[in-house]
N, C-alpha and C positions, 0 to 999 in steps of 0.2 A: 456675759457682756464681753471684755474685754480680753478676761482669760482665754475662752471656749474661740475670737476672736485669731488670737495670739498664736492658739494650737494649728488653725487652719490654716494662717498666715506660715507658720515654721515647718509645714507640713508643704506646704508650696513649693517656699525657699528650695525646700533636700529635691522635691523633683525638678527644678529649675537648675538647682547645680548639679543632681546627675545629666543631665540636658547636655549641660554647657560641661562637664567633664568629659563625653562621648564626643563632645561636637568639635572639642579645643585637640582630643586625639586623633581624629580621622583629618581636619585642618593639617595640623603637625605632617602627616604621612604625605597629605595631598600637597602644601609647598614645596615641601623635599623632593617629593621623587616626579611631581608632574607642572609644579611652577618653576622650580631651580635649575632640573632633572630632565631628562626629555624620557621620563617614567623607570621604573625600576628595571634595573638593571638584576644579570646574571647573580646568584645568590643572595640577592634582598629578598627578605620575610616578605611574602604579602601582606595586604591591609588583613586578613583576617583575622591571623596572627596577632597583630597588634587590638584589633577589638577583642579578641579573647580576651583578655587581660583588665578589658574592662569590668567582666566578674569581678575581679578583686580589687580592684584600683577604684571603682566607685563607693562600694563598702566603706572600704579606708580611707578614702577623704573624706565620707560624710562625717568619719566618726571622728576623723583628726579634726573637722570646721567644729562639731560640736564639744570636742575639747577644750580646743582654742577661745571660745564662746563667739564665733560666728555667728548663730543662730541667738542669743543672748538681745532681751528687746535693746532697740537704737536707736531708740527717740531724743536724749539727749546727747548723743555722743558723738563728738567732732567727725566728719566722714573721713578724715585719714587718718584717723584712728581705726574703721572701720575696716579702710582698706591692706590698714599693715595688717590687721586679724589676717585676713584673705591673703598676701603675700607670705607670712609667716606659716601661714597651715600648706598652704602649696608647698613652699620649700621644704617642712616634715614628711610634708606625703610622697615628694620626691626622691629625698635623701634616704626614707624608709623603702620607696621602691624599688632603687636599683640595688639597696643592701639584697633584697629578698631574692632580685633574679638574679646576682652573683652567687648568691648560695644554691638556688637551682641549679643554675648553666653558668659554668665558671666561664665559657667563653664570650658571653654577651651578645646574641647573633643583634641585638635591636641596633638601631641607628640610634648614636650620642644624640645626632643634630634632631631627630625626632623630637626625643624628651627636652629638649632643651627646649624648641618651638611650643612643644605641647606646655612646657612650666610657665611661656610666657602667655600665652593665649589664655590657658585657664586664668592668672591671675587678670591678665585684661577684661577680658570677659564677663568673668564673676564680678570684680571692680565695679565695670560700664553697670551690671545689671542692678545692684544696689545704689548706684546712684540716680540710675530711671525709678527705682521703686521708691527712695525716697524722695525724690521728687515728687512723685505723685502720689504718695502720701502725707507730704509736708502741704501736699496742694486740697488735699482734702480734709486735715485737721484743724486747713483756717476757714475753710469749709462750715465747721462744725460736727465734722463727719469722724466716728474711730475715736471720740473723746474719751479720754481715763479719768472717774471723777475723783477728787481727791479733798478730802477732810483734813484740818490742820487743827489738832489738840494743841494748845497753849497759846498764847499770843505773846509775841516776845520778837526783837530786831531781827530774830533768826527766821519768824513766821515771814514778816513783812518781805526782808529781802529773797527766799522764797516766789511769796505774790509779783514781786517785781521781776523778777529772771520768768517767770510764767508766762505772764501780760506781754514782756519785750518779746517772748517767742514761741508768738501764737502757732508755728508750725511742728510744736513737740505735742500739742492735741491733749492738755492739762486743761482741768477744766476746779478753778478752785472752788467749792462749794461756799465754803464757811469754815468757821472757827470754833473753836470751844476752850470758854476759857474762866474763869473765877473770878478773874477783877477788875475787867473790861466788862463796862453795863450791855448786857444784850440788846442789839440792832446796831450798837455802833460798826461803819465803816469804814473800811479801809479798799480803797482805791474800788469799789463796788465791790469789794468780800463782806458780808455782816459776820458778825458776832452771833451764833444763832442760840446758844445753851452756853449752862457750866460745865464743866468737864466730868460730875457726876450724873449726868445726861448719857455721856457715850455708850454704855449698854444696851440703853432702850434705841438709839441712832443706827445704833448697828444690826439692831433686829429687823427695825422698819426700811431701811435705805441700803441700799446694794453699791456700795462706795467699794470701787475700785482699789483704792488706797489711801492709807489713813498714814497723815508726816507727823509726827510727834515734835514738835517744835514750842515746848515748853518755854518757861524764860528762867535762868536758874532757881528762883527762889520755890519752885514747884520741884525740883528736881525730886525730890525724898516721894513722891510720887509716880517719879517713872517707871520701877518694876510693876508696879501694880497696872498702870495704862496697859502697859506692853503684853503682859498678861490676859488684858479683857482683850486686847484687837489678837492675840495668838488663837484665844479661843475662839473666837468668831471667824477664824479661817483668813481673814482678809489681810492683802500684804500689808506688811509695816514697813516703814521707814523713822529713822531717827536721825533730826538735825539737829546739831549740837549750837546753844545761844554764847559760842565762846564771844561774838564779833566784841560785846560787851566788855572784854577783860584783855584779848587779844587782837589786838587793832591790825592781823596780818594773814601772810598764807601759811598755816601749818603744815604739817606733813604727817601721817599716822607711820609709825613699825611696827613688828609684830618680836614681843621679848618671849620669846619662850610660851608663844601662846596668848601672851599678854598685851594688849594694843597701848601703845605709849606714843600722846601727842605730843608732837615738839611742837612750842612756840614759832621758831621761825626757820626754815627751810637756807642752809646757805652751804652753794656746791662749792665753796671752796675749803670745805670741813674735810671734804673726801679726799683723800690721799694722793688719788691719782690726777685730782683737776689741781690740786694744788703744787703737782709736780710739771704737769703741762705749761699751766702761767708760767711759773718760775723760770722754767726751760724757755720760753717763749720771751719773757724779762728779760733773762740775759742775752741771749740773740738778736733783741729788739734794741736796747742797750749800746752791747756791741756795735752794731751798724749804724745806729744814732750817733756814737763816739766818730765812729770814722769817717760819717759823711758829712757833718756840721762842724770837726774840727778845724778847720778855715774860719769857719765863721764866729766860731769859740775864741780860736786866737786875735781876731779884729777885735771882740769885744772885749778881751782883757786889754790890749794894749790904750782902745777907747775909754774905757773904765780910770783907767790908770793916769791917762792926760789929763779926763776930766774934772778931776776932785783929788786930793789926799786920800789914802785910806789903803786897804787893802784891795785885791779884785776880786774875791770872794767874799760872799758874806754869810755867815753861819747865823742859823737861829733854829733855838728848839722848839721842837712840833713833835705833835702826839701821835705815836702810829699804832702799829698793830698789838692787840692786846693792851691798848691805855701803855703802851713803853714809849717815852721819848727818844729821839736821837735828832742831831743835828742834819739839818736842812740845808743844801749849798746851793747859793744864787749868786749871778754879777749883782756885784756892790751897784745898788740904782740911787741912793739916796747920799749926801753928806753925811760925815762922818757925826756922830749923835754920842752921848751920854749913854750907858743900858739900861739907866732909869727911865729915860723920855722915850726911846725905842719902844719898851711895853707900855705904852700909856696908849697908844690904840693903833689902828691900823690907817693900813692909805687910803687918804680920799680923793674926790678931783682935785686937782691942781692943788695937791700936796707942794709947800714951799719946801716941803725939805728934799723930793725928787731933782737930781740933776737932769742935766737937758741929755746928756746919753742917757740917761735910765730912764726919762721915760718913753724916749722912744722904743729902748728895750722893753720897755712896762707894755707897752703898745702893741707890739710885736711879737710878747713872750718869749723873746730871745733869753732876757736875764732867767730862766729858769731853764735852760739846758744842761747847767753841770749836775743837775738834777739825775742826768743819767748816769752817773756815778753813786750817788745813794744807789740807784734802783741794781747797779752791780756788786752792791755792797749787799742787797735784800733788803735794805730801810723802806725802799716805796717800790713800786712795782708802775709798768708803764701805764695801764689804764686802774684807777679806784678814786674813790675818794679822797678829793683833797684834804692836808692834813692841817691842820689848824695849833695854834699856840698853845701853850698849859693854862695860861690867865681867862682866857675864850673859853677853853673846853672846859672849867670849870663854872663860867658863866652862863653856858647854852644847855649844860646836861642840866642843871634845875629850871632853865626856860621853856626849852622844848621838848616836847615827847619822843623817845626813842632816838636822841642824838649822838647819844654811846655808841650805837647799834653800827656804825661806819668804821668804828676800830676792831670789828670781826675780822677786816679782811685787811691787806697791804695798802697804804695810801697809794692815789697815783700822781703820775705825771700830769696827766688830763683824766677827767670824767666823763660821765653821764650828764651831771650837771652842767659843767663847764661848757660844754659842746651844744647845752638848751638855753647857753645864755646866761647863767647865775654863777657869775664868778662878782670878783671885786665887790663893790659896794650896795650887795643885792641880797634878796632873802635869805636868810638862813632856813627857814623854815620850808620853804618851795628846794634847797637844796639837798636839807636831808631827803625829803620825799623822793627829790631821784635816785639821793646815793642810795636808797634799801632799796628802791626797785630795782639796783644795778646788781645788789648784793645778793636780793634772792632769786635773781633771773642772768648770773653769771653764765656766758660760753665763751669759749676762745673765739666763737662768730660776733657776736657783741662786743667784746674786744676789738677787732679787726674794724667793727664798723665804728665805733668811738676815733678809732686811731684813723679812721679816712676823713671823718666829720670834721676833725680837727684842724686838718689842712684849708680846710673851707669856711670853720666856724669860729675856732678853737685859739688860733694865733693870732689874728687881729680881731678885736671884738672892743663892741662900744664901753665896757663895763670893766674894761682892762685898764688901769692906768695906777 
């Protein structure tokens, strides 16, 4: 079926890319020397010279694409993912070829600009050709055509969402048969998959029916059965796969490592654990910082001395908020409010037309001006320019028993602006819709996500209905 399939298919691929590695060299030769060139000149190699080489250069990159796992089935695999395989194996097969004819011929007679032409053609090429083939095979797996069938021991949230990512892309040529499971009554369905046996059925299933692959998607309370499963589908030859029913326990994206052998799932994936992303931000913070200090200090000075006309009080206003690691530290903003008691201060937050807001602060509220000396924490290392707003100690003791995973925002630096803040959920709005951005922000951190938070703001971020 689909194996015997797969062989012919990969058997294809290797004569299609020796093809296209012959065709991307002799290109190479002919722009150079008869498109650029008015044809090769006195002591340039002929083109034969250079086909020779395709003895060894074809060899070598088939074996380097089947290292790389080129050839490796791609039915669900993003296409540029597919195509850095193919850019990545070129550049080895490159970098190993002129090592080789330096060791030959220390003098180099070949043309730099050849190889250079010929590295880009082969990866164009090869590219263009994998994404004709999947296309026209993504056109015929909705077809019906090229289908993998596939059996799914246990029923459990892990089976289901499975059948869901299946059905949304009918172009990956998954065909889910059925289920087998113990304590789900047989024929019930799920979105047209039945129930078809219990799970001590799979032996005799697997004698009678030629299933492509069998997904082990138990639900934990079967688990103490999983070597044994795993066991009867090894001996039956047929691939396995095993999904794990963590969504139950771990509501997120984990990440697998490997300890010495050993695979160790992390709960939540967060790049600013990594030394180097977290020296990047930082460096990025203070430079961000820095230039925020010097190009809004005009504007920093109108609002102290506006501050200062407008009420009694200080021009700064300190208050403690929770940051990184659950540590407090003091928070500085223009004083926007009448000067207050510390008892009535924590007794809640601002609402609309807060009486106790002066008429400078709220147009600063408005504006988000009164949060600029902010960039002073973030030069201090208290907040950082773009994270998770940071919130009081009375609040953060109130929301981590309300909300699920609302701790999980003090892994990384508070910011100046967010994720959230930028989709609208600042001031007097969900907590619950705002943690949900902050951990998307948290476990999908790059210094580009950054950069786009910091542009949004200009547009979204400083005058917003929600602000006051």
């Amino acid at each position: 079926m689909i194996k015997d399939n797969q062989k012919v298919f990969n058997r294809a691929l290797v004569l299609l890319d020796a093809l296209i590695t012959a065709c991307s060299l002799v290109l190479g030769y002919v722009i150079k020397f008869y498109v650029l060139l008015n044809g090769p000149g006195l002591g340039v190699l002929p083109l034969r010279d250079y086909i020779f080489l395709l003895v060894y250069i074809i060899p070598g990159y088939i074996l380097i694409y089947y290292k790389v796992g080129v050839y490796t089935p791609k039915r669900t695999v993003r296409r540029r993912f597919e195509i850095l395989d193919i850019v990545k194996a070129n550049l080895f097969g490159m970098a190993a070829l002129i090592i080789v004819i330096y060791l030959v011929r220390r003098d180099f007679p070949y043309a730099r600009s050849v190889w250079a032409l010929f590295l880009v053609l082969n990866c164009f090429l090869t590219g263009l050709s994998r994404v004709f083939l999947r296309k026209m095979l993504q056109s015929f797996r909705k077809k019906g055509y090229n289908a993998k069938h596939v059996l799914l021991v246990g029923y459990s949230r892990a089976a289901e969402e499975y059948v869901n990512r299946i059905l949304e892309n009918p172009q990956w040529g998954y065909v889910v048969s059925g289920f087998l499971d113990d304590h789900v009554p047989v024929g019930t369905l799920y979105k047209g998959v039945p129930v078809q046996a219990t799970i001590e059925a799979l032996p005799k299933m697997l004698e009678e029916n030629e299933w492509d692959e069998v997904a082990i998607t138990l639900s934990l309370r079967d688990y103490d059965y999983l070597g044994e499963i795993v066991g009867i589908c090894e001996k039956s030859g047929v691939h396995t796969k095993f999904i794990p029913d963590y969504n139950s326990m771990i509501p997120t994206r984990p990440y697998t490592e490997d300890l010495m052998g050993l695979p160790v799932i992390n709960i939540r994936y967060v790049p600013l654990t990594n030394m180097g992303n977290a020296f990047i931000k930082r460096a990025a913070d203070i430079l961000g910082a820095l230039f925020g200090i010097l190009v809004t200090s005009p504007v920093m000075l109108i609002c102290a001395i506006l501050v200062k006309l407008s009420s009694p009080g200080p021009v700064i206003f300190k208050q403690e908020r929770v940051g990184l690691h659950n540590k407090t530290f003091s928070m500085y903003k223009f004083r926007s409010m009448a000067m207050q008691a510390p008892s009535e201060e924590k007794k809640a937050w601002t609402t609309r037309n807060d009486p106790r807001v002066t008429s400078v602060g709220r147009i600063m509220r408005k504006t988000s001006l009164d949060e600029l000396p902010q960039l002073f924490n973030i030069l201090k290392g208290d907040m950082s320019l773009v994270g998770p707003r940071p919130e009081r100690p009375l609040f953060v003791e109130k929301f981590k028993e309300e909300i699920p995973r609302y701790m999980v925002k003090h892994q990384v630096r508070p910011g100046l602006t967010g994720w959230a803040q930028v989709n609208g959920y600042r001031g007097d709005t969900s907590i619950r819709k705002r943690i949900e951005y902050d951990i998307y922000y948290i476990e999908n951190w790059t210094l580009w996500f950054d950069l786009k938070i910091i542009i949004m703001t200009f547009f979204t971020g400083f005058v917003n209905k929600n602000a006051y």
